[in-house]
C-alpha positions in Angstrom: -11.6 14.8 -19.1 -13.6 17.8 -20.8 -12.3 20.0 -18.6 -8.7 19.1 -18.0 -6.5 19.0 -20.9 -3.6 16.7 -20.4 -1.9 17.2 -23.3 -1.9 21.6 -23.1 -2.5 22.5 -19.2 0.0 23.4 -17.3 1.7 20.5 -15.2 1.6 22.1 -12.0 -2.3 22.8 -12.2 -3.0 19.3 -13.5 -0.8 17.9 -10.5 -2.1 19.6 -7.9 -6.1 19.0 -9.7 -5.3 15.1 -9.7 -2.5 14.6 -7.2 -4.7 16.2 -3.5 -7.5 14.2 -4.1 -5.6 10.8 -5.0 -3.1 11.4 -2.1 -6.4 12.3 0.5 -8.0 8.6 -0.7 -4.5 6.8 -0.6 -4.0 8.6 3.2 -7.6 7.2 4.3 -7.6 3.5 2.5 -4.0 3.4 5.2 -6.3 4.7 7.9 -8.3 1.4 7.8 -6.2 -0.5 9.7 -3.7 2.2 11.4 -7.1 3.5 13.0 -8.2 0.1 14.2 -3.8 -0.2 15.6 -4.5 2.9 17.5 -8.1 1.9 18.7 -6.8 -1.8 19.9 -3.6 -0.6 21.3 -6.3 1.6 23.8 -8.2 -1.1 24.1 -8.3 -4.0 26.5 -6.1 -6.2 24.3 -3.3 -3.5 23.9 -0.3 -4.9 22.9 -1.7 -8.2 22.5 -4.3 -6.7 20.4 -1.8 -4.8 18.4 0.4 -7.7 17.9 -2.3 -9.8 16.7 -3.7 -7.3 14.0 0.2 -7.2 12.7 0.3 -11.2 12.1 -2.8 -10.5 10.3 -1.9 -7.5 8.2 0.1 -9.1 5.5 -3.0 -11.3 4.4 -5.0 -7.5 4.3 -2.0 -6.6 2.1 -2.2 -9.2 0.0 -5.8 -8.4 -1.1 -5.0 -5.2 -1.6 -2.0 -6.4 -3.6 -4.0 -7.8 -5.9 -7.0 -5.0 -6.4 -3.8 -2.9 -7.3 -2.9 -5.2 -10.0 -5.8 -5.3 -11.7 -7.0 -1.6 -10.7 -3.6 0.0 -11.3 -3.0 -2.3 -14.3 -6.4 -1.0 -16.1 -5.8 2.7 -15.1 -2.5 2.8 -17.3 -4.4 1.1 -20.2 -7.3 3.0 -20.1 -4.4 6.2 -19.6 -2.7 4.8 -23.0 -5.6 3.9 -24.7 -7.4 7.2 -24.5 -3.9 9.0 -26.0 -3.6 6.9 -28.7 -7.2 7.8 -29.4 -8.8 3.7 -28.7 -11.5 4.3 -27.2 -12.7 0.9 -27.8 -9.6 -0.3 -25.9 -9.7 2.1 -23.1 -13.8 0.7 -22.1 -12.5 -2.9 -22.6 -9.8 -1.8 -20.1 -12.3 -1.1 -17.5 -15.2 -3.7 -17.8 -12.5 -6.4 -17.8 -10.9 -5.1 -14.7 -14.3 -5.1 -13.1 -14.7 -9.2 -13.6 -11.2 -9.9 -12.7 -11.5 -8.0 -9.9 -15.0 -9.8 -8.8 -13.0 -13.3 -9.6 -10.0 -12.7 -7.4 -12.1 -11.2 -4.4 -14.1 -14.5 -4.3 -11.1 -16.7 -4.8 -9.4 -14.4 -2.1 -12.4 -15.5 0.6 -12.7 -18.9 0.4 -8.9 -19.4 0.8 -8.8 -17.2 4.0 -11.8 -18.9 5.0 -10.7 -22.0 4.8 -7.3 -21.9 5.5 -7.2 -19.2 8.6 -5.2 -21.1 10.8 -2.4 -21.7 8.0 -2.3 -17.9 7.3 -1.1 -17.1 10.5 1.2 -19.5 10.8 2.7 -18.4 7.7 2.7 -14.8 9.4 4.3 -15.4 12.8 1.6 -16.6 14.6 2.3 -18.7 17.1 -0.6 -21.2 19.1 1.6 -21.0 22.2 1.3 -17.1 22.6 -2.6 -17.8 23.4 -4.2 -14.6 24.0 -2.1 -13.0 21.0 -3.5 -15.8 18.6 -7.4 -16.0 19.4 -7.5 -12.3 18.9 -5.7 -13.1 15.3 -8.1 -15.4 14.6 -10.9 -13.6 15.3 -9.7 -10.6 13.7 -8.9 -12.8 10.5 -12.4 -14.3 10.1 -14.0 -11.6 10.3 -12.1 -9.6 8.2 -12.3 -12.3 5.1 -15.8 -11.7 4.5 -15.5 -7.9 3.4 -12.4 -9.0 1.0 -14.8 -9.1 -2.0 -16.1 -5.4 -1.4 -12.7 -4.2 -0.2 -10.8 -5.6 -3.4 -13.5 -4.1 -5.7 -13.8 -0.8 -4.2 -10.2 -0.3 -4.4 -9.8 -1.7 -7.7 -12.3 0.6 -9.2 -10.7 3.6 -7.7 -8.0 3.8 -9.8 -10.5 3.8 -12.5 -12.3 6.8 -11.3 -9.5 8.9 -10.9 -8.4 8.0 -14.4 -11.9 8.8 -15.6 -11.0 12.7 -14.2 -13.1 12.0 -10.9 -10.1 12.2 -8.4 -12.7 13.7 -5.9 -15.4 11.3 -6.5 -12.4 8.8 -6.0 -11.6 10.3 -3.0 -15.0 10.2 -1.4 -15.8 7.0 -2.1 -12.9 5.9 -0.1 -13.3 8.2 2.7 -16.9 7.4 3.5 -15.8 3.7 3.9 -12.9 4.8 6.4 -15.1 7.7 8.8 -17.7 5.4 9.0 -15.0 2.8 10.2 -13.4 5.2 13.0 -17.1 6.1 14.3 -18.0 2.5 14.1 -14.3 1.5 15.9 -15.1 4.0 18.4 -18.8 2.3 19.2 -18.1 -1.4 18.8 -14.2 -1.5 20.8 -15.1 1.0 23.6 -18.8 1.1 23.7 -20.1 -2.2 23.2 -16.6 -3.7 25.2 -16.2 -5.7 21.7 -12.3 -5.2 21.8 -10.1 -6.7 18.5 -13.9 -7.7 17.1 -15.3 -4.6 17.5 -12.7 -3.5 15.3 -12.9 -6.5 12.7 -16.5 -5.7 11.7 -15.9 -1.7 11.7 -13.6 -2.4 9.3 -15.8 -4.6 7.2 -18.7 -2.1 7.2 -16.5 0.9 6.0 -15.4 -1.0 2.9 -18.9 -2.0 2.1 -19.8 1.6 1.7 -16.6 2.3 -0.1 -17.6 -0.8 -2.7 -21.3 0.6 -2.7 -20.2 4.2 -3.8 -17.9 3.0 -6.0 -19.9 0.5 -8.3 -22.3 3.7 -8.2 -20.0 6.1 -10.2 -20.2 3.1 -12.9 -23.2 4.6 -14.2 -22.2 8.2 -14.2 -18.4 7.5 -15.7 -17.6 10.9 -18.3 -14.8 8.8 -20.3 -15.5 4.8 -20.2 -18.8 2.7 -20.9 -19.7 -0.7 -18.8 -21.2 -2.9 -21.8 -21.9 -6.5 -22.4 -19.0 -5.8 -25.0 -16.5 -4.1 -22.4 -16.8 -7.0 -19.6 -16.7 -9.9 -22.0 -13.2 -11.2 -21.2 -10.2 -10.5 -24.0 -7.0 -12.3 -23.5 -5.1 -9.6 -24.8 -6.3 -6.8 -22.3 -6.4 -8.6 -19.7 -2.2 -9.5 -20.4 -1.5 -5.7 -21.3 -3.4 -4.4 -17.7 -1.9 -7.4 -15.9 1.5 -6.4 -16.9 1.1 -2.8 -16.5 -0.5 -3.6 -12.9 2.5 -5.8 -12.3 4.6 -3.2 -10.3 1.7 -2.5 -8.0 1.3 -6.0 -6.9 4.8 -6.9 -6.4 5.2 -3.0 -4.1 2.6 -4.8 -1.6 3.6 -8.1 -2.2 6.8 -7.3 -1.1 5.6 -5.6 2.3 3.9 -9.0 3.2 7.3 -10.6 2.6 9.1 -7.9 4.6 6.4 -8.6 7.8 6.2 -12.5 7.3 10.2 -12.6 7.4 10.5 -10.1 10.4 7.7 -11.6 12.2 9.4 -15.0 12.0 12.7 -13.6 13.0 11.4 -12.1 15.9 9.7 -15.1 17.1 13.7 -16.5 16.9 15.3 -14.2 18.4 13.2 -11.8 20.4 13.8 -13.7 23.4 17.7 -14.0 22.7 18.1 -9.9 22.7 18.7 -8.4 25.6 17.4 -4.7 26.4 19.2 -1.7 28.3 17.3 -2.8 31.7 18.7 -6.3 31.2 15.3 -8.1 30.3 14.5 -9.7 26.9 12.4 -7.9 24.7 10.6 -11.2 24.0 8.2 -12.0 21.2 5.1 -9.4 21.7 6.7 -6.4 22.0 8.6 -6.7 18.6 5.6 -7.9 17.0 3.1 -5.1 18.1 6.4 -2.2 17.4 7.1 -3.9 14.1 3.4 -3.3 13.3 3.0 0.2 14.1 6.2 1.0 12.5 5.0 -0.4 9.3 1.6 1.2 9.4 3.3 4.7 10.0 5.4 3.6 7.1 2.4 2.8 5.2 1.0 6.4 5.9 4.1 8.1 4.1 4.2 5.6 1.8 0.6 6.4 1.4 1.0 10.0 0.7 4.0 9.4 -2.2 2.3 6.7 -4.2 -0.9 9.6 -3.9 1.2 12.1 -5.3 2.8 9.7 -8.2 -0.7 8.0 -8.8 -1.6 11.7 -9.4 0.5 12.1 -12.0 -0.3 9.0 -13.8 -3.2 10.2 -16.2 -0.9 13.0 -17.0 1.9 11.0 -17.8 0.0 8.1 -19.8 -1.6 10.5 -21.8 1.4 12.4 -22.8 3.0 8.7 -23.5 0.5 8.1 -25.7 1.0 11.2 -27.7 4.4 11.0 -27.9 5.1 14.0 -25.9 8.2 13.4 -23.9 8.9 16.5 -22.7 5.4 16.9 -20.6 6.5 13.1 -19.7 10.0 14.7 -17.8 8.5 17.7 -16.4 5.6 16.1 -14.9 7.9 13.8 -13.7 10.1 16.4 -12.3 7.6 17.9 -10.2 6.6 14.4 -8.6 10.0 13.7 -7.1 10.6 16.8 -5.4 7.1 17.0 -3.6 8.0 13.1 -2.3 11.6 14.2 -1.6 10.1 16.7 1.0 7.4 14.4 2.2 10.5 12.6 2.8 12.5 14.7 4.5 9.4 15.5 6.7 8.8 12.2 7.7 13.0 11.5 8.1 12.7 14.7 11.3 9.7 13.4 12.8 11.0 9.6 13.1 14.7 10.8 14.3 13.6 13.6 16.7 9.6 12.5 17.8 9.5 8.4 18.2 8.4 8.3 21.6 5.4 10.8 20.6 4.5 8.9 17.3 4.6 5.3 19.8 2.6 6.9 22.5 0.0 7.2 20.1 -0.8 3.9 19.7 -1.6 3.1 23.7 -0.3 4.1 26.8 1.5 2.0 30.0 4.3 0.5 27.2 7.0 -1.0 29.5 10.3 0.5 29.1 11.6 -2.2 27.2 8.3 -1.4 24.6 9.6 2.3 24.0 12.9 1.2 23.7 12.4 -0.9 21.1 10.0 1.3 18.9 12.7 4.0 19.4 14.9 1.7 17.7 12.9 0.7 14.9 11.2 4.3 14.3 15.1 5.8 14.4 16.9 2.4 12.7 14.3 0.6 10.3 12.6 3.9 8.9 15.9 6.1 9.2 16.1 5.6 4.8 13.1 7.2 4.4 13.6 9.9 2.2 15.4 7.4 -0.5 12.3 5.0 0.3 9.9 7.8 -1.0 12.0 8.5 -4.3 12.2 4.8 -5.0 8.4 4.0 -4.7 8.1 7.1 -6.7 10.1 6.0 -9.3 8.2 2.5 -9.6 5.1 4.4 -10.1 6.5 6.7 -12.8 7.9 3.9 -14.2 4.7 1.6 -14.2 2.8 5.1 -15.8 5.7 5.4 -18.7 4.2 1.7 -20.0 7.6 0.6 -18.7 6.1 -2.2 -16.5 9.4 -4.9 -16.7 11.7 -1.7 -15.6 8.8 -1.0 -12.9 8.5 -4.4 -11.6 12.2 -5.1 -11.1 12.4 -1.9 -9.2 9.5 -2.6 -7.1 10.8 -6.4 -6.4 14.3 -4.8 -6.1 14.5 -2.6 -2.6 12.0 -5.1 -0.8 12.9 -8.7 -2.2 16.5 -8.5 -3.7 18.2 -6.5 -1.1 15.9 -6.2 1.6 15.3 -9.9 2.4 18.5 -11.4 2.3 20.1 -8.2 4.3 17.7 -9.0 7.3 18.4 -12.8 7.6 22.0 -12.8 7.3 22.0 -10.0 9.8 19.6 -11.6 12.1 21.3 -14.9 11.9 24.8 -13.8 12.3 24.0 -11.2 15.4 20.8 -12.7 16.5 19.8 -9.5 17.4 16.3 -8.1 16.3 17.5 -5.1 17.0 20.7 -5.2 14.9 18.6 -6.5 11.9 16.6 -3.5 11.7 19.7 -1.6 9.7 18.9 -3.8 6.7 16.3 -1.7 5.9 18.8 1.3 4.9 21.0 -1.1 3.3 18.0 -1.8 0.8 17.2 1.3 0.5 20.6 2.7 -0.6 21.1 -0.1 -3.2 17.7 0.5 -4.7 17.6 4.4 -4.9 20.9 4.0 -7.1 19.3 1.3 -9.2 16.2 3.1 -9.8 18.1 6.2 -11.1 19.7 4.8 -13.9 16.4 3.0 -14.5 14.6 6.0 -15.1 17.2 7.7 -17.1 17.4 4.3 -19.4 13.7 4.7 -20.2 13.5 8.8 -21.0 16.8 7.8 -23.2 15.2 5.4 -24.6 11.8 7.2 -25.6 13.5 10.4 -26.8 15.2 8.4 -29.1 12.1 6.6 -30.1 10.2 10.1 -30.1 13.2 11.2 -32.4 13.4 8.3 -35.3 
């Protein structure tokens, strides 16, 4: 923080500084499991394999849901406390995120321990698709026992980039995910130890990423773990909670998005009929439906890096009560993610079959079909899907966590949700149901502009009186 000035650098700089590093770490914490898609999909277990690691994803999702609340949550207060000049606040900020974070990882294991078989269910897993479902339930077991140091390591990174470490931050989470495509590469092709193999790779990268992490605790520039900062206070623990809020519901609302479609697609995969006059059945949707959301999670990746990046700038300059740096930094953000989205929107509409091919070869024709489809349908918003998960970020870094949370809950939850089961129910079509996802995406974009311009109004006004 001695060497950036938030308050006098230019914007640009101070982007650019905090935004490559964060958007590098967000890119590689996707990696994790779009790596072990690609490595599976390769694999012996191929689509069955790939299908399998989607009915497990949302449970992934959900821990990370939660190391975003707390992580995210404690970033903005430690932001806001250190422009307001509270320095006591802003360590309290961290060393409580730190316990709630240790609470909810263990909490987070024993429930997918003991309730593995319920978790799938709940996901689209079906007993009767028997090769599909041992492979989820290996997958899932093994997976539950790095929760603990995957929730922490990715808690604490928002910490450390908050701290002005964005490369520290950075490194921390890409050690975890090289280590886990050597690893993937050794255990699922070497050793033969297919959707396994894959499992424990996965595990071993976020143990390094936890390990380098709780290191940069004793080297922090701006924050202080004491016996005083860790004890828990009621009050920080509502403010970062609140502020976090948005970050939960964002991946909340993808695990709603997959447990709906997966269901859906176990209705009616077998009632839509493809081009060459077969059904495209349950698998197939299952394993496209994955990918697709992964790739979406790789853009989606990339945005949320760029706004996160902007987030110390943005808290500060809250703080301070200096709205203009507020609307220019906030300036920049959205036209970086409207290119990132534009780039994304050309390669899904002119390149599916490449981006598909990627994930395993010897798909049937009804396989490409189908991801063409979704790739060209369900991720044909894309650019308005980039703006909006901008703005909730934005939003979440203003202090403005009610306006943030409705957006987050609004494009996935409100719109989203309903769209695909009336649409699903009335054609029963999976491939129909797919164009709820633009729907959603149109609503929301509109909803979060006059959000954001409600809170700059309202803050200029404030900064005014």
């Amino acid at each position: 923080m001695k060497k950036l000035d938030l308050g006098n650098d230019k914007i640009s700089t101070l982007i650019k500084k905090f935004a490559i590093p964060c958007v590098i770490s967000m890119i590689v914490a996707a990696l994790y499991n779009i790596v072990d898609q690609i490595f599976i999909g390769w694999s012996e277990a191929s689509s069955f394999g790939n299908a399998a690691t989607n009915i497990v994803y949302p449970f992934t999702v959900i821990a990370l849901a939660f190391a975003l609340l707390v992580g995210d949550g404690a970033s903005a207060l430690f932001n806001l406390s250190l422009g307001a000049k509270n320095k006591e606040k802003a360590n309290k900020a961290i060393g409580n995120s730190l316990i709630l974070l240790i609470i909810i990882s263990i909490i987070l294991t024993f429930i997918g321990i003991i309730f593995s078989k319920q978790i799938l269910h709940i996901f689209g897993g079906n007993p009767n698709e028997k090769e599909c479902y041992k492979y989820a339930l290996d997958y899932l077991k093994i997976i539950c026992y790095g929760l603990p140091f995957y929730i922490i390591g990715q808690g604490l990174n928002a910490s450390i980039r908050s701290d002005g470490s964005p490369k520290y931050a950075m490194f921390a989470t890409v050690i975890g995910a090289v280590s886990n495509i050597i690893l993937d590469l050794i255990f699922i092709f070497g050793l033969k130890m297919s959707v396994k193999g894959a499992a424990f790779a996965t595990v071993i990268g976020q143990v390094l990423t936890f390990i380098v992490s709780i290191l940069y605790l004793h080297r922090a520039k701006s924050f202080k773990i004491t016996k005083k900062s860790i004890k828990l206070d009621k009050n920080i623990c509502k403010q970062l909670l609140s502020l976090g809020c948005a970050s939960l519901i964002t991946q909340i609302a993808i695990v709603i998005i997959i447990a709906v479609a997966n269901n859906l697609v176990s209705k009616y995969g077998y009632m839509t009929i493809s081009s060459t006059g077969i059904s495209y059945g349950v698998i197939t949707p299952l394993a496209v439906i994955g990918i697709c959301m992964k790739v979406f999670g790789i853009v989606v990746s990339i945005v949320i890096g760029v706004s996160l990046g902007g987030m110390p700038i943005i808290g500060y300059n809250m703080g301070a009560g200096n709205i203009k740096r507020v609307k220019e930094t906030i300036k920049y953000i959205l036209i970086i993610n409207f290119i990132i989205g534009l780039i994304a929107f050309i390669l899904f509409e002119l390149f599916p079959s490449f981006i598909i091919n990627i994930f395993g070869n010897g798909n049937t024709l009804e396989y490409l079909e189908y991801a063409k489809y979704c790739l060209r349908i369900f991720l044909g918003g894309i650019i308005l899907t980039c703006i909006i998960k901008s703005l909730s970020i934005l939003l979440q870094s203003m202090g403005s966590s009610f306006k943030s949370t409705i957006l987050a809950l609004a494009r996935d939850v409100i719109f989203f949700v309903p769209s695909i089961i009336i649409i699903a129910s009335l054609s029963h079509s999976v491939v129909t149901m797919l164009w709820s996802a633009i729907i959603a995406d149109i609503l929301t974009f509109i909803l979060g502009i006059v959000l954001l311009k409600s809170e700059l109004n309202k803050n200029i006004v404030k900064q005014e009186n």
